[in-house]
N, C-alpha and C positions, 0 to 999 in steps of 0.2 A: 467227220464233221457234218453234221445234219445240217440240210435247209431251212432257214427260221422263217422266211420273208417269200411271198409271192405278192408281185406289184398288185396294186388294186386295180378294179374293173373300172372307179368310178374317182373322180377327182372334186373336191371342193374348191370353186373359185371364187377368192373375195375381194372384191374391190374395195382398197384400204382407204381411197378418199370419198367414197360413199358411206364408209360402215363407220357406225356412230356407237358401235361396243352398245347397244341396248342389251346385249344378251339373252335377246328371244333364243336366236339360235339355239344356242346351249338349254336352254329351259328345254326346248319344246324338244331336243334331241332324243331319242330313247334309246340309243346306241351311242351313248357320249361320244360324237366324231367332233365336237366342236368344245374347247377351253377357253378359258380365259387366262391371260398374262396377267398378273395385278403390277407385276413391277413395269413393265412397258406398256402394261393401262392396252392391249388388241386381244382382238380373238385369233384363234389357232386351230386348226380341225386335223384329224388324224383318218388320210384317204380308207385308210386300211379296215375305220370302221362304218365307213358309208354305206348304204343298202341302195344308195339313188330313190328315195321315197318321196324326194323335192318337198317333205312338211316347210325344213328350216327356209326353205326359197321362195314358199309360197308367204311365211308369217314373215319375212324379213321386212319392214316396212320403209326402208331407203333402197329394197331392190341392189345389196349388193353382193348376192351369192348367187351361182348358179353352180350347178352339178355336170360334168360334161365327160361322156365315156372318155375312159383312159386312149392313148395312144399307142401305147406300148402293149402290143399283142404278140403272140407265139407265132413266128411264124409257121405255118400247117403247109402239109403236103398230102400225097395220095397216102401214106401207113401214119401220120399223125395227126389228129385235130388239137382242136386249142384246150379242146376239154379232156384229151389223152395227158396232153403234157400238164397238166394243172395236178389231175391227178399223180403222176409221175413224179411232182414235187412233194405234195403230199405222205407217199408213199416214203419219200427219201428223207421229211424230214419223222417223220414216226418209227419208221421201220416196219411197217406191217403193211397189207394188201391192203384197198379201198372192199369193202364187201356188200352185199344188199341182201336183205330179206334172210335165204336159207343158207349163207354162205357162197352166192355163187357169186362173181364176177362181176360190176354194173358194164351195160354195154353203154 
């Protein structure tokens, strides 16, 4: 069973009594992380495709998103870091090595 899902780095937060559904957000996204409901009339963002580029936060004009690193980190020791085990999902959910350039390894 392969790994589908690695938590994102970056979280979308919106404040539902300040957001007035203008749908800049969504216009201005260029990694669609941000939907619209039509049946419940809100918007909806998808962490997983956030880059944290703060555009949507900066054009928000009621000021009700902000971008805020994830809390949920790997924990890291002295033989793992947080960027070993990412890759390590990676790996698990493709089946194949991470590689760089001539085939070798990235460090």
């Amino acid at each position: 069973m392969a790994i589908e899902y690695i938590y994102p780095d970056y979280e979308i937060v919106r404040d539902y009594d300040r957001c007035i559904v203008c749908r800049v957000c969504e216009r201005q996204c260029a990694n669609e992380a941000h939907e619209y409901l039509k049946d419940s009339n809100k918007m909806t963002a998808d962490n997983a495709k956030c880059v944290n580029c703060h555009r949507c936060v900066s054009l928000c004009p009621t000021r009700a998103l902000k971008i805020v690193k994830s809390d949920h980190t790997f924990k890291e020791n002295a033989n793992w870091s947080s960027k070993n085990i990412k890759e390590i999902y990676k790996q698990a959910s493709s089946g194949g090595v991470l590689l760089s350039s001539m085939g070798t390894p990235e460090d």
